[in-house]
N, C-alpha and C positions, 0 to 999 in steps of 0.2 A: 459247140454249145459253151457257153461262159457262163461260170456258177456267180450266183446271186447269193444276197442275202435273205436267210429265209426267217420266219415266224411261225411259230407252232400254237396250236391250243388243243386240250381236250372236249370233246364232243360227246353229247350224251344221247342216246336217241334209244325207243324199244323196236326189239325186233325177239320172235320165237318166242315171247313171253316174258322177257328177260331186257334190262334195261343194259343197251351194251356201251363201250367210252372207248370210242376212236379217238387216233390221233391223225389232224389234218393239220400238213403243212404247207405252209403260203412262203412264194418265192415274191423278192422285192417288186415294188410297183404298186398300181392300183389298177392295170390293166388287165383285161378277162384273157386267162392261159387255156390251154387244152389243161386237162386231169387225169387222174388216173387213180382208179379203185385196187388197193393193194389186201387182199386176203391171207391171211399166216395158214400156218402151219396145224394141224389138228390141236395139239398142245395151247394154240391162241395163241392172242396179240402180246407180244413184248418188245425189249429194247430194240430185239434185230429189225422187224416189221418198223419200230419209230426209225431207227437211222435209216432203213432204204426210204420209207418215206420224206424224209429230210433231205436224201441225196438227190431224189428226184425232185424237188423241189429248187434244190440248188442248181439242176440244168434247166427251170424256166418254169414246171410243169404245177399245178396245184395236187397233192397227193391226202390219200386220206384211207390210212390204214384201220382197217374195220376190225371189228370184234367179232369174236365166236362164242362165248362164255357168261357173257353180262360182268364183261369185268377181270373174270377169272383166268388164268395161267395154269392149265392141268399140267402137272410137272409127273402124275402120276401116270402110267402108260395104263392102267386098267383103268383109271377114270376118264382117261383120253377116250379109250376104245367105245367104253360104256355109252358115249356122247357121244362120240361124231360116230361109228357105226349105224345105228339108225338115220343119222343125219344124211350120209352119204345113199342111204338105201330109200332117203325121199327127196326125189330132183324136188317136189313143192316145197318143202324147208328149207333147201339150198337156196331156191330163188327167192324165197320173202328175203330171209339173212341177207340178201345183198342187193335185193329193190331197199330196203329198208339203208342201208350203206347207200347206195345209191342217190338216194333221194337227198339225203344231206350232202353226198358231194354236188350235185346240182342245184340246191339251194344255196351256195356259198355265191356269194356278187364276183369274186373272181374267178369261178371257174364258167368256160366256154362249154355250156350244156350239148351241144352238138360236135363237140371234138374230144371224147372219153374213150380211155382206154380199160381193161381189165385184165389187173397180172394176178396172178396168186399163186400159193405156193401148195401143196398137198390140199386136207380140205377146201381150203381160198380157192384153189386153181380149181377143185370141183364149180364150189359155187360161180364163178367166172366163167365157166367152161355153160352152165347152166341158163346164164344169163343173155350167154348165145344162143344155144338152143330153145330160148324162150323170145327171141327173135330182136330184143333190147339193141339197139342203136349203137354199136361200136365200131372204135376207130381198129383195133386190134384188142387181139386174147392171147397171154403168155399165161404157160402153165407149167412147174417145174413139180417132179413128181405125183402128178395128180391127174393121169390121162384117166380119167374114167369115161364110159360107154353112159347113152342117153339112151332114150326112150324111142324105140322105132321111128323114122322119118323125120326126127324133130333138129339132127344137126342141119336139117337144109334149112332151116330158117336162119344160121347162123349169116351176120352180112358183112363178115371184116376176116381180114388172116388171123390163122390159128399158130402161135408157134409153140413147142412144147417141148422140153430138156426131161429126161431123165437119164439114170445112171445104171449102165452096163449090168451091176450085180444086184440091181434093190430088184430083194425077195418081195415086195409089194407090187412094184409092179415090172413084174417078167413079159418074158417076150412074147406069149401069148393076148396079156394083156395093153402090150404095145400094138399087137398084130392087131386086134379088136379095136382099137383107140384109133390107127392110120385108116383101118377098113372101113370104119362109119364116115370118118372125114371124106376120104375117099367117095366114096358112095355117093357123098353129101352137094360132092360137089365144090369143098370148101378149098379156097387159097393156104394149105397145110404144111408144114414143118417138123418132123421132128429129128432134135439132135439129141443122140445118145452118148454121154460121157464115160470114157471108155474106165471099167475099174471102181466105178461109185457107185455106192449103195444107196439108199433111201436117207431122204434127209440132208445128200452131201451137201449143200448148199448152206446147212444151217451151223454156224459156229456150234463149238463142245461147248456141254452142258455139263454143271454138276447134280443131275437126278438122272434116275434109270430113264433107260430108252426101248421104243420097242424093240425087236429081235431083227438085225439086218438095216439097221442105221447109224451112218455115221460120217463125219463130217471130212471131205475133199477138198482141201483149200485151194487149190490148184485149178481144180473145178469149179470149184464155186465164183472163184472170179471169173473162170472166165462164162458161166450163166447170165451171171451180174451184167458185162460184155453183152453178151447175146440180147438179153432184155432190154437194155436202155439202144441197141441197133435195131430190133423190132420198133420202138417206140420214135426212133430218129425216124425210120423210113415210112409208118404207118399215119405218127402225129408228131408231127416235126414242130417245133416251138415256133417257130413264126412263117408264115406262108404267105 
């Protein structure tokens, strides 16, 4: 893949009550790319969600990193929790939040409506993860820290590979909850993946922060590239830039 140049804009659209401001970035041309829906972290969209966005963009793809917050950056771990704990406990929230994303990356003239991916990261990778289970048209689903369990029988609706990274030591999601996450896959039916990073906790993926964090996060650089790795090779092999 050979990086282009890319173009960025902010995007305003409502979803959950809340009017949220993605960032979608456009790689050089004027010809229709595959895309891909990028979901952050429970904390929401910031610079890290813009620059992966941009970097995918720069190997050919149209990206368009969504909002959780209407805007907002909870930099607070209890106002994070406050938020996305019910959010996570209603798969129907998770999916408006990201038909609503959705929708705007499909109405962009250059993205290919019928070749869409969905990565996301904690929350995001819920909502992504959702978006399969509600049977939505994808080419692949990457999920880093965020293997959550769906709703009886609903992962066989999923129609694309599932790939999923988390980290050896995240107290969020232990190996219980991995065990449930591969078993419903399993079950499901689904073309499934997951790599576990041997020594990383929750989070590892997301550069250091200067505000508190929850308990059992923290940043693997070593890992995190190589997730980074992992995701753009799901994406080469699922929706390859030109076919």
């Amino acid at each position: 893949m050979t990086t282009t140049t890319v173009t960025t804009r902010t995007v305003e659209y409502p979803a959950d009550g809340l009017t949220m401001i993605g960032h979608l970035a456009l790689p050089a041309g004027t010809d229709r790319r595959p895309a891909v829906l990028l979901g952050p972290e429970g904390m929401g969209l910031s610079d890290v969600e813009r620059r992966r966005a941009d970097a995918l963009a720069e190997l050919g793809y149209v990206a368009l990193a969504f909002d959780l917050h209407g805007g907002r950056y909870l930099s607070d771990p209890e106002e994070m929790l406050a938020r996305c704990m019910p959010l996570l406990a209603d798969p129907d929230r998770l999916r408006d939040i990201g038909h609503a994303a959705l929708d705007v990356l499909r109405a962009e003239p250059r993205t290919d409506p019928d070749r869409i991916a969905a990565i996301g990261y904690g929350t995001g990778g819920a909502i992504a993860l959702e978006l399969g289970r509600e049977g939505v048209d994808l080419r692949a689903i990457g999920t880093v820290n965020g293997l959550t369990t769906g709703r009886p029988g609903e992962a066989a609706r999923i129609r694309c590979p599932v790939w999923a990274g988390v980290g050896s030591e995240d107290p969020i999601m232990p190996p219980a909850q991995r065990e449930a996450f591969t078993a419903e896959m399993q079950a499901a039916g689904v073309d499934w993946r997951l790599v576990v990073y041997g020594g990383a906790l929750h989070a590892f993926h997301h550069p250091p922060v200067d505000h508190p964090t929850v308990p059992g996060a923290g940043h693997h650089p070593l890992h995190a590239e190589r997730a980074w790795r992992d995701i753009v090779g799901l994406l080469a092999e699922c929706l390859p830039v030109t076919e």
